[in-house]
C-alpha positions in Angstrom: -10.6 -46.1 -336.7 -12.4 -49.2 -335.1 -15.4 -48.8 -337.5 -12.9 -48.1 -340.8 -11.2 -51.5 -339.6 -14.2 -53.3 -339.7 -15.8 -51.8 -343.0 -12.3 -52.9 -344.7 -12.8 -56.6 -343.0 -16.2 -56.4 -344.6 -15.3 -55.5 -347.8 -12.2 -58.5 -347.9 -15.0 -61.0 -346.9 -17.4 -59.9 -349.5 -14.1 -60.0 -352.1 -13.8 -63.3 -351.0 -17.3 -64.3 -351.4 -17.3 -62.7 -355.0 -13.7 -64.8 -355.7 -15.5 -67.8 -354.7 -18.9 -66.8 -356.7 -16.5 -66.1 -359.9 -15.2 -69.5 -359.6 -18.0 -71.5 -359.5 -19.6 -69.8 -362.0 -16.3 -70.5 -364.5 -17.2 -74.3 -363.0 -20.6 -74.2 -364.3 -19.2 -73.2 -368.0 -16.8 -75.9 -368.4 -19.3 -78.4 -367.2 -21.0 -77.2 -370.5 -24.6 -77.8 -371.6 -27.9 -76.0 -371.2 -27.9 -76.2 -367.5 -24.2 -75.5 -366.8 -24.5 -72.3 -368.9 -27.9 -71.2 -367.2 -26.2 -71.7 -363.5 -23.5 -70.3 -365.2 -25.7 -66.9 -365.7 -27.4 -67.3 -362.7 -23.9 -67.3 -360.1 -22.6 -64.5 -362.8 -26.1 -62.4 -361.8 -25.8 -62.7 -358.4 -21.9 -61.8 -358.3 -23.1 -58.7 -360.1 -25.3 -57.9 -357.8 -23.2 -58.6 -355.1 -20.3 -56.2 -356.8 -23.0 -53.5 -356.7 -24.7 -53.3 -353.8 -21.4 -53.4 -352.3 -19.8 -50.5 -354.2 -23.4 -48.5 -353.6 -23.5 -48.9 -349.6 -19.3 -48.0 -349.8 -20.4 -45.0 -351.2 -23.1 -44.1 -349.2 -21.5 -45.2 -346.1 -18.3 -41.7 -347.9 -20.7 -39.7 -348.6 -22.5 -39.9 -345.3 -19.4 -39.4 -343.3 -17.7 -36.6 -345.4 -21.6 -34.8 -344.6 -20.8 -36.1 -341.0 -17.5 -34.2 -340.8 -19.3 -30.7 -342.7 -22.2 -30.6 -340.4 -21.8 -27.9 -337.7 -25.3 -29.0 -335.6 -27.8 -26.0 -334.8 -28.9 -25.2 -331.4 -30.5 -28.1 -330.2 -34.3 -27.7 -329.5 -35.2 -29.9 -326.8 -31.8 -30.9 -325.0 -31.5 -34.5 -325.3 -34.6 -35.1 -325.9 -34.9 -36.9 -329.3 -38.6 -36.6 -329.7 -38.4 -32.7 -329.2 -35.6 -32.6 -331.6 -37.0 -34.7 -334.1 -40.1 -32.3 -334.1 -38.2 -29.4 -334.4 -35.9 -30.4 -337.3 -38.9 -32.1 -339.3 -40.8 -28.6 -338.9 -37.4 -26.3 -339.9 -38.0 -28.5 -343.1 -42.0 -27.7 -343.6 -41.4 -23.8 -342.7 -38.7 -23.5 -345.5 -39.8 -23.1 -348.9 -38.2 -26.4 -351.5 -35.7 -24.3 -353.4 -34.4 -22.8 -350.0 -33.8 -26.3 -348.1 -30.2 -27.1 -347.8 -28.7 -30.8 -347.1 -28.0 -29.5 -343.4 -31.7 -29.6 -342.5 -32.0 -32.9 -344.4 -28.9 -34.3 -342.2 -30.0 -32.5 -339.1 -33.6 -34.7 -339.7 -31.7 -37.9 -340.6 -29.5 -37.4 -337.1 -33.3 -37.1 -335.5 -34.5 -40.4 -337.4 -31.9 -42.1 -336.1 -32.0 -40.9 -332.2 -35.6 -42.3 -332.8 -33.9 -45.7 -334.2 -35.9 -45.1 -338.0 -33.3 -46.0 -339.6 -34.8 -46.4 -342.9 -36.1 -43.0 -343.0 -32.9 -41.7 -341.6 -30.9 -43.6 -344.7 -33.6 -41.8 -347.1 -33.1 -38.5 -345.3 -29.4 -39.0 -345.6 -29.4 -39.7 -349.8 -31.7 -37.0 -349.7 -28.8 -34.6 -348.0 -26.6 -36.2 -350.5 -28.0 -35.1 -353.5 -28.5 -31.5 -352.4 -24.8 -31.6 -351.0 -24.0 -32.6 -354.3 -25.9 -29.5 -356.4 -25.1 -27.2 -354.3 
C-alpha cells in the first residue's frame, strides 16, 4: 500500500510539473515572435515527452505487478543463493525451444536479474514476459 501511495505522489508531482510546463509554454506564445513560438515548441516537446514516459513506466510498473500476482515461483535451484538461481533460470530458458518459452521463465529470469541488482536486464527481461503474457 506504502509503494501504491508513493507511485500516486509521483504521479501528482509529475502532473504538477506538466501544469507548470503547459503554462509557460502558453507564456512563450503570447510573448509572440520567432523566439517565443520556438520556446513555445520546445516547453510543448518536452511536456510531451514528459506525458509519455510517464504514462509508459505507469504501465510497465501494471503490467509488472499483475505478472507479479500470476507468478507461482518454481522450485528454487540453489536456496537463496542468487547466483545459483540466476544460472538455473537463464539455462531453463536455453534448454527450451523459442515457440515453447512462456513469460514465467522470462519473469522467473527477470526476479534472478534483479537478486543480482541488473536491473536493466531484469526491466528487459520483464517487457520481454510482457509481451509473451500478452499473446498467450
Amino acid at each position: 500500500m506504502r509503494q501504491k501511495l508513493f507511485v500516486a505522489a509521483l504521479l501528482l508531482i509529475t502532473a504538477l510539473y506538466a501544469w507548470g510546463l503547459g503554462w509557460i509554454a502558453v507564456g512563450f506564445s503570447r510573448a509572440g515572435g520567432v523566439i517565443g513560438w520556438g520556446l513555445a515548441l520546445g516547453v510543448g516537446i518536452l511536456l510531451v515527452l514528459t506525458v509519455w514516459v510517464t504514462w509508459r513506466e505507469v504501465l510497465f510498473g501494471m503490467r509488472a505487478g499483475r505478472l507479479s500476482r500470476q507468478y507461482a515461483p518454481a522450485a528454487v535451484a540453489g536456496g537463496s543463493d542468487a547466483r545459483a538461481e540466476f544460472e538455473a533460470a537463464r539455462s531453463a530458458i536455453e534448454d527450451q525451444p523459442e515457440q515453447e518459452r512462456d513469460w514465467r521463465s522470462w519473469f522467473r529470469l527477470a526476479l534472478a536479474y534483479d537478486a543480482l541488482r541488473d536491473r536493466r536486464n531484469a526491466r528487459l527481461c520483464v517487457r520481454r514476459a510482457i509481451d509473451l503474457h500478452r499473446r498467450s
